[in-house]
ChimeraX commands (.cxc) that place a marker at each C-alpha (Angstrom):
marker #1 position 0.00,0.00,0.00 radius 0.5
marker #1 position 2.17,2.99,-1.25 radius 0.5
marker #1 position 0.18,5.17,0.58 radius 0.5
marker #1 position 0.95,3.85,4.37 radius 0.5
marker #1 position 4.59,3.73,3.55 radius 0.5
marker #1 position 4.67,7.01,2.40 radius 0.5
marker #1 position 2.92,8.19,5.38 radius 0.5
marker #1 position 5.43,6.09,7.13 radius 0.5
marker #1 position 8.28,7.76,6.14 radius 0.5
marker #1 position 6.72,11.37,6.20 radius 0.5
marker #1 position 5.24,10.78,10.34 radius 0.5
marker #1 position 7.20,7.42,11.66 radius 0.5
marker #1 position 10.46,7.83,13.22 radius 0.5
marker #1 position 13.01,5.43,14.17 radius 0.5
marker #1 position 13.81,4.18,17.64 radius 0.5
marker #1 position 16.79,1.85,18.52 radius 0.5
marker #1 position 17.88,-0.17,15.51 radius 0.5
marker #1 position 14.71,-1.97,14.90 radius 0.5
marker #1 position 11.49,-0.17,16.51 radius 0.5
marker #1 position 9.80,2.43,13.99 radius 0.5
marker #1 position 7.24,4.60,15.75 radius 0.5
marker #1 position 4.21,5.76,13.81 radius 0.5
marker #1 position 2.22,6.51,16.43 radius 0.5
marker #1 position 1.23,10.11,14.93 radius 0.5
marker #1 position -1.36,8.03,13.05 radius 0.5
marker #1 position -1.72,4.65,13.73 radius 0.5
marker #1 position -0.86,3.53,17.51 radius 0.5
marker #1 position -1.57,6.28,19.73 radius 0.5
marker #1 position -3.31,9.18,18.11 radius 0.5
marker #1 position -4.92,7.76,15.50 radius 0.5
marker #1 position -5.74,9.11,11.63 radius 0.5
marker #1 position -9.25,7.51,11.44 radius 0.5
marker #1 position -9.99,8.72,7.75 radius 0.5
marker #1 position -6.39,6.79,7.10 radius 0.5
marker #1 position -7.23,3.97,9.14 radius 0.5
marker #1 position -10.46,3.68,6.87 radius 0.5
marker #1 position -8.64,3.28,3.80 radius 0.5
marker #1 position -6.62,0.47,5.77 radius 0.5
marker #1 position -9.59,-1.35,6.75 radius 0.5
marker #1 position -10.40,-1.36,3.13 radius 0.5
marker #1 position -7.20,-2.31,2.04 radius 0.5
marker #1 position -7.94,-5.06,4.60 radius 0.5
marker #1 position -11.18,-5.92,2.86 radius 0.5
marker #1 position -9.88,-6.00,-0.82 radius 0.5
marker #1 position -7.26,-8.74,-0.26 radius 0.5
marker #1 position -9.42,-10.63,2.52 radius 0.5
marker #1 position -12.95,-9.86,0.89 radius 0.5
marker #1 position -13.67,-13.30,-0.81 radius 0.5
marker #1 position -12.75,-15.27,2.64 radius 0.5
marker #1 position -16.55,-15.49,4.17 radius 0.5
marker #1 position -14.97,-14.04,7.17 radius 0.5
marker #1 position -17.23,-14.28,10.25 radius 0.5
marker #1 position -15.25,-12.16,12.54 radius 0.5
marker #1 position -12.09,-9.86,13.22 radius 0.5
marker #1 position -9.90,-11.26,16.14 radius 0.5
marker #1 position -7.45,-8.78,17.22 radius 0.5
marker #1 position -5.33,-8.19,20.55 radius 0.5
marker #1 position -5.77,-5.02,22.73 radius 0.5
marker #1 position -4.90,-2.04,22.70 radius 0.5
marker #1 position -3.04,-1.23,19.45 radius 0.5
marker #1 position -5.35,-3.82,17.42 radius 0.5
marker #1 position -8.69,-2.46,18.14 radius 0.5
marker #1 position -8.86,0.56,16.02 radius 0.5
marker #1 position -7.82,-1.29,13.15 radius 0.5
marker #1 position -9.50,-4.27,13.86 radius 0.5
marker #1 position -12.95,-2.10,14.01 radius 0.5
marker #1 position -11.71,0.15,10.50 radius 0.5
marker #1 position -11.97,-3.46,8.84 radius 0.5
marker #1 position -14.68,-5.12,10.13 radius 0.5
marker #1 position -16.77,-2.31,9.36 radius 0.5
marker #1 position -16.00,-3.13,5.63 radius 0.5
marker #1 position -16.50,-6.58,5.92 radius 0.5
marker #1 position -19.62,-6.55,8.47 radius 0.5
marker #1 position -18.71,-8.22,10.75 radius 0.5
marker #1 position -18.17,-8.05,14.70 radius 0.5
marker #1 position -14.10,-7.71,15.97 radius 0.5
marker #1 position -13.13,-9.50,19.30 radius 0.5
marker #1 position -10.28,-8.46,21.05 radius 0.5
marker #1 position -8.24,-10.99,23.04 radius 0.5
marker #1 position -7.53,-8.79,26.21 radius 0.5
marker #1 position -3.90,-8.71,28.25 radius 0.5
marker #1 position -5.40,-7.10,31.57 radius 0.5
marker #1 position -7.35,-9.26,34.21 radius 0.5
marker #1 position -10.49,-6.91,35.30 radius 0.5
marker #1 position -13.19,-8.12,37.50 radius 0.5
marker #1 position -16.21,-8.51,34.09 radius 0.5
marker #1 position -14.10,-10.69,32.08 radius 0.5
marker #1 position -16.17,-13.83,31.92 radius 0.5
marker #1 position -14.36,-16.82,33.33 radius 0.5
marker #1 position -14.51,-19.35,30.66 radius 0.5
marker #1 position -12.29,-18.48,28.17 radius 0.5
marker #1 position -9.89,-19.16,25.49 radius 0.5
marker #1 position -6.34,-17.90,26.92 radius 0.5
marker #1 position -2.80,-18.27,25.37 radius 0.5
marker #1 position 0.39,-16.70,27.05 radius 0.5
marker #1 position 2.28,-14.18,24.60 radius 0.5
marker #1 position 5.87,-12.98,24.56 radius 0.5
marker #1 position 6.26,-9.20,24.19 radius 0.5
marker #1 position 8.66,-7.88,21.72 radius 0.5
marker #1 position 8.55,-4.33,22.75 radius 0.5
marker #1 position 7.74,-4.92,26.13 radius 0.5
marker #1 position 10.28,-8.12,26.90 radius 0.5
marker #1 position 7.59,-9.95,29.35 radius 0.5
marker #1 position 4.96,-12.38,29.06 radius 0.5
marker #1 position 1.50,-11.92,29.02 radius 0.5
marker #1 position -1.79,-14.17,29.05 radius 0.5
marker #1 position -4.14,-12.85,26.77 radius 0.5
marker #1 position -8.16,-13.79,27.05 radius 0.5
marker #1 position -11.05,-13.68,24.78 radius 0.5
marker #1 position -14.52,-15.42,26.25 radius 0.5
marker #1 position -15.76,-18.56,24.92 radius 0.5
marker #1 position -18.70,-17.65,24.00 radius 0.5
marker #1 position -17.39,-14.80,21.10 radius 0.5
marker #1 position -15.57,-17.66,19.03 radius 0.5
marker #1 position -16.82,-20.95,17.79 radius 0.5
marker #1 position -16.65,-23.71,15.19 radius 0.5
marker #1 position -18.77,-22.03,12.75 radius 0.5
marker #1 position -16.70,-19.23,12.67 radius 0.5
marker #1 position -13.76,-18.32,9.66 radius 0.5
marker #1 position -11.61,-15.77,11.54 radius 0.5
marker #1 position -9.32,-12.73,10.00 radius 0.5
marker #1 position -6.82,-11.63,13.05 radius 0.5
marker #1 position -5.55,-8.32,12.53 radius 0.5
marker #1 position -2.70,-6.33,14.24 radius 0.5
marker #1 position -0.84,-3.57,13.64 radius 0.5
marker #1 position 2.96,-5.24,13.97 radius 0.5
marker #1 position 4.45,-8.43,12.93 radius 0.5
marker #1 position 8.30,-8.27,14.16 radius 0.5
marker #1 position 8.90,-11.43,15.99 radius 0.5
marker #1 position 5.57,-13.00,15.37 radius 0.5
marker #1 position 4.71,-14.06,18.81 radius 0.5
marker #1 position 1.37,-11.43,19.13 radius 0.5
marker #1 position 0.04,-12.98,15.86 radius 0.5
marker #1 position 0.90,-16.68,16.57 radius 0.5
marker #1 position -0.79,-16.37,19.76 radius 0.5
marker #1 position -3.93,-15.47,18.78 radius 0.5
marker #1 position -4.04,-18.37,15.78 radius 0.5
marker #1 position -3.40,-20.93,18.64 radius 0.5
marker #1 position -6.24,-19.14,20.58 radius 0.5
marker #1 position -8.69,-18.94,17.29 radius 0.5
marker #1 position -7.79,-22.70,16.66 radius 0.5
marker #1 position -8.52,-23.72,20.35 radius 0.5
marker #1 position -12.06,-23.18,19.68 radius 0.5
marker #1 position -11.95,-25.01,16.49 radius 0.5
marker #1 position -12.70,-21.99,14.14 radius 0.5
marker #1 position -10.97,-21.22,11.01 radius 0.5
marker #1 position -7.77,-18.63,10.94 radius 0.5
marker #1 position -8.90,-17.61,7.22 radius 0.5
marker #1 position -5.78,-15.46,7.35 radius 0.5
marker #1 position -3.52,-12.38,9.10 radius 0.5
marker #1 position -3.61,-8.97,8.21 radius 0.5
marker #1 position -0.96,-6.60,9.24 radius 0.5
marker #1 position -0.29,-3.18,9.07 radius 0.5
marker #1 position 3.32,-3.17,9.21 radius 0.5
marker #1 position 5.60,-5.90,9.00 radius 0.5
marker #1 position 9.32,-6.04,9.64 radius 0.5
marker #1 position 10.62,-8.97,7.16 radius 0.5
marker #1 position 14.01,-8.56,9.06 radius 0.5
marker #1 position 12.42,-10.17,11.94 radius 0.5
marker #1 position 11.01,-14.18,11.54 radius 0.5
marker #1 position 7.49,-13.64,12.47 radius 0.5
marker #1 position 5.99,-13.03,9.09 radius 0.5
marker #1 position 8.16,-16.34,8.07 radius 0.5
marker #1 position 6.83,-18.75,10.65 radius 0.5
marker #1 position 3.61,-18.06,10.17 radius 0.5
marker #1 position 3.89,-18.53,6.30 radius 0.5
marker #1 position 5.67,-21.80,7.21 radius 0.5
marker #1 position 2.77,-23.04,9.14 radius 0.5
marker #1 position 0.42,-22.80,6.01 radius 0.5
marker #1 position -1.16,-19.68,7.00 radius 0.5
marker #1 position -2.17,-16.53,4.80 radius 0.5
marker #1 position -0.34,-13.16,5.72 radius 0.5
marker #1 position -0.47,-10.24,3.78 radius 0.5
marker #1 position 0.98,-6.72,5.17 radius 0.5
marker #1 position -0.11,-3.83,4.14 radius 0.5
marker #1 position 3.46,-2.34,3.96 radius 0.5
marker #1 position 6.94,-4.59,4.36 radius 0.5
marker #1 position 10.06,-3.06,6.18 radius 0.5
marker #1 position 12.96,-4.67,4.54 radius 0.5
marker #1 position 15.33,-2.94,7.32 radius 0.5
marker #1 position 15.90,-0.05,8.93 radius 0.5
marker #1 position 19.25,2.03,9.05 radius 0.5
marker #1 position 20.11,4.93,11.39 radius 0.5
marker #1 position 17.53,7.40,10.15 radius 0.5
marker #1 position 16.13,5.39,6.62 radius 0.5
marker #1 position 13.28,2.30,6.42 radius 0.5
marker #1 position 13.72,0.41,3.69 radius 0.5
marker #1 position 10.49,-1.50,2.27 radius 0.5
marker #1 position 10.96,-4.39,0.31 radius 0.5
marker #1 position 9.00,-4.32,-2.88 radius 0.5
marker link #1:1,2 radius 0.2
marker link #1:2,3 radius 0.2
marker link #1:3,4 radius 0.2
marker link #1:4,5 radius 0.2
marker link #1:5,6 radius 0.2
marker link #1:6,7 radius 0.2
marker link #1:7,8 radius 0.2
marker link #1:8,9 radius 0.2
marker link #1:9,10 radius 0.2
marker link #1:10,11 radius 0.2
marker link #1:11,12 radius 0.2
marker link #1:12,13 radius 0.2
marker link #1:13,14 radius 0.2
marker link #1:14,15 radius 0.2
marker link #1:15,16 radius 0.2
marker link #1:16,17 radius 0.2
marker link #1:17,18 radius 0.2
marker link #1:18,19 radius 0.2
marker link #1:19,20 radius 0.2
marker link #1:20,21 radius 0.2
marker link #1:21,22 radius 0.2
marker link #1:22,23 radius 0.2
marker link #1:23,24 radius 0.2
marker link #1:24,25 radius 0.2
marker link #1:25,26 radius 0.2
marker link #1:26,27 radius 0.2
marker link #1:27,28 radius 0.2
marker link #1:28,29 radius 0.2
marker link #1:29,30 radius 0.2
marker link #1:30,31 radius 0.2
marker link #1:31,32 radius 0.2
marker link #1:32,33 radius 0.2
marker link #1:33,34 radius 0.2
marker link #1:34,35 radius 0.2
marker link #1:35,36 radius 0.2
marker link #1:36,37 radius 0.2
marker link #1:37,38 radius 0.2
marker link #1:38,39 radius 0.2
marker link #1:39,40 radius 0.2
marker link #1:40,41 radius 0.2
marker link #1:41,42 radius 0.2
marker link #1:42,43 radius 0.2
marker link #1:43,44 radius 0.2
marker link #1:44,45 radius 0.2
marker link #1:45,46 radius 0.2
marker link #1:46,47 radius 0.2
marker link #1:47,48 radius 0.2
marker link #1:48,49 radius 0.2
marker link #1:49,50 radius 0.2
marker link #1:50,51 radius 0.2
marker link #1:51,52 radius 0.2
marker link #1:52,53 radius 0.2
marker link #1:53,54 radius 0.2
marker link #1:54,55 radius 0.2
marker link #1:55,56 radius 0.2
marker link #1:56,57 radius 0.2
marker link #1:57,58 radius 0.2
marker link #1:58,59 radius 0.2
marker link #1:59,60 radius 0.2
marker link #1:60,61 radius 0.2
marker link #1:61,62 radius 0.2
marker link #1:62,63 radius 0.2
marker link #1:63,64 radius 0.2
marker link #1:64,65 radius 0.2
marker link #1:65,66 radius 0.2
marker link #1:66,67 radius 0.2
marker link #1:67,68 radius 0.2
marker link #1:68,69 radius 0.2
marker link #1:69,70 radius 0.2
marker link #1:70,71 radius 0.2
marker link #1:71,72 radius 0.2
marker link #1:72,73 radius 0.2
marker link #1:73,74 radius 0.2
marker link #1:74,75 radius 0.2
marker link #1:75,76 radius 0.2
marker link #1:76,77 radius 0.2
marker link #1:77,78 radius 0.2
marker link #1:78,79 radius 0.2
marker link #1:79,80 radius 0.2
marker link #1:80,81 radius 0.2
marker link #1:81,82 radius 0.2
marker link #1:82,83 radius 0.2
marker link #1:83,84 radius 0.2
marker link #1:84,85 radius 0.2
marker link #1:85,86 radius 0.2
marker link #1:86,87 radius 0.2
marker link #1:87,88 radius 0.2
marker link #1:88,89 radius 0.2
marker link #1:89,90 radius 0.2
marker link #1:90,91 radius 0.2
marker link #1:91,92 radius 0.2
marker link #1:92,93 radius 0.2
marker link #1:93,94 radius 0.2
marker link #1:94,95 radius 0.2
marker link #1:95,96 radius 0.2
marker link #1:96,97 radius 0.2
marker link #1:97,98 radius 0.2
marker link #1:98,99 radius 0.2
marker link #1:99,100 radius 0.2
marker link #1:100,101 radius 0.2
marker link #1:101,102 radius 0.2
marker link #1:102,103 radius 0.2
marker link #1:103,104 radius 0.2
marker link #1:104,105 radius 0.2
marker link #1:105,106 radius 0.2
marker link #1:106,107 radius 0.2
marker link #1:107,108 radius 0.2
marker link #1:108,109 radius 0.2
marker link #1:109,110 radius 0.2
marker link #1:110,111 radius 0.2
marker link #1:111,112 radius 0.2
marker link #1:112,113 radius 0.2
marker link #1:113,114 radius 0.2
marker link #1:114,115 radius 0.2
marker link #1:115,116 radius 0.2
marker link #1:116,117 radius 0.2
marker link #1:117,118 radius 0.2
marker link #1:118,119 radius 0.2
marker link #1:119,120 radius 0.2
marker link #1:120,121 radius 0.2
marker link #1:121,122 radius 0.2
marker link #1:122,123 radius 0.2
marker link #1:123,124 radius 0.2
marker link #1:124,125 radius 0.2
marker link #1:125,126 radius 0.2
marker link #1:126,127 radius 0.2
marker link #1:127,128 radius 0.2
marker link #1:128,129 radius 0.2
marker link #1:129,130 radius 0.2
marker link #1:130,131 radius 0.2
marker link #1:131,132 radius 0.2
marker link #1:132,133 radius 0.2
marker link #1:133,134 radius 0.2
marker link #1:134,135 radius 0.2
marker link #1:135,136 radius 0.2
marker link #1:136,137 radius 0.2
marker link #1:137,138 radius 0.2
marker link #1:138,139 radius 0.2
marker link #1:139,140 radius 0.2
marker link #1:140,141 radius 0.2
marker link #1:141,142 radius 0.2
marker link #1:142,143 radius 0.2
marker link #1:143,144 radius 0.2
marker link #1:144,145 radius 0.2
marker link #1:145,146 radius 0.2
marker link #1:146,147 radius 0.2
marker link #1:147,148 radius 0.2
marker link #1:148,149 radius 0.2
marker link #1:149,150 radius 0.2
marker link #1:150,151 radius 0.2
marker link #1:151,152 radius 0.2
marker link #1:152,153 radius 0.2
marker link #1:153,154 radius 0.2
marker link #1:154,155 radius 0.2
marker link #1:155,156 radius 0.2
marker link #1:156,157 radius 0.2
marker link #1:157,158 radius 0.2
marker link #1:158,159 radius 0.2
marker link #1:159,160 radius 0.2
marker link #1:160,161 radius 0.2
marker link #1:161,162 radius 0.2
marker link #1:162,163 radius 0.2
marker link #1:163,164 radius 0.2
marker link #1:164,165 radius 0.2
marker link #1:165,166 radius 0.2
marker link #1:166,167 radius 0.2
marker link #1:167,168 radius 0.2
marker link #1:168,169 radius 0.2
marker link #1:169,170 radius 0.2
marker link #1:170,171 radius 0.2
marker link #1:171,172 radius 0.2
marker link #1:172,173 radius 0.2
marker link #1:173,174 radius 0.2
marker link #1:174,175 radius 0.2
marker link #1:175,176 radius 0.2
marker link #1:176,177 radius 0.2
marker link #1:177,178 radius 0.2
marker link #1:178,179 radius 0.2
marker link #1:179,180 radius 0.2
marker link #1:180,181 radius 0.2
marker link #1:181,182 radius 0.2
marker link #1:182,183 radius 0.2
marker link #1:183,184 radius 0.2
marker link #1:184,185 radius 0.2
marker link #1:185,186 radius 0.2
marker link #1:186,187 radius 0.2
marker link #1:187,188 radius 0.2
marker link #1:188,189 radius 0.2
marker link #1:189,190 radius 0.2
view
């Protein structure tokens, strides 16, 4: 998508040798007529999947999550990383490595918002390491529904996570591909 990595290089900036920040527009204040043309983007290579629902993690995944199921109409479930007293107690849980945050987490979603029936896109905005995105396929298989596919936002090819999924048979197209990034440069593979 040559217009997120144009926005990338115009707002992102680069933090330690392999973290790119584009939180101007994506991650922290967010550019919701951008994130629209995402969620579209989303919808043009995932559109013929009969895809049920939109399984992303919080917090980063939501907004995007919710820009794409609104073009594909259909409900997004979050799998959620903080215990809080309403989370139901039967649930589908998997524990998670975090790249940028170097500790694990268990992350929950509740039984009853994934099933057999359903044929599951998971979205996120990062795939570095892969461990986020693996995750949530274990979680989506666990209740025997279909991972149809991953949809990123940004992924860092210099990093294996985009490879072991692909290895394990599953689907994942990025919206734009970081080949690597130098001191003050991001280089997108073509």
């Amino acid at each position: 998508m040559e217009a997120l990595k144009q926005k990338i290089l115009q707002e992102g900036s680069i933090r330690l040798p392999d973290v790119i920040k584009v939180d101007s527009f994506l991650n922290h204040q967010i550019d919701t007529a951008f994130l629209d043309e995402i969620g579209r983007e989303f919808y043009v290579l995932f559109g013929g999947e009969n895809i049920t629902k939109i399984v992303t993690i919080e917090a980063s995944g939501i907004a995007i999550g919710c820009a794409a199921a609104r073009h594909f109409g259909v409900p997004v479930v979050f799998a959620k990383k903080h215990e809080n007293k309403n989370m139901d107690e039967d649930v589908y849980q998997v524990t998670i490595h975090s790249f940028t945050k170097n500790t694990d987490y268990v992350a929950k979603i509740a039984r009853r918002f994934l099933d057999p029936s359903d044929r599951v896109l998971i979205i996120d905005d990062f795939l570095a390491n892969g461990e986020a995105a693996s995750g949530l396929v274990r979680m989506v298989r666990s209740s025997g529904a279909e991972v149809a596919g991953v949809g990123i936002v940004i992924e860092k090819s210099f990093q294996n996570g985009g490879q072991k999924l692909r290895d394990q048979g599953i689907r994942v197209e990025s919206l734009a591909v970081i080949e690597k990034i130098k001191e003050d440069e991001v280089i997108f593979k073509d």
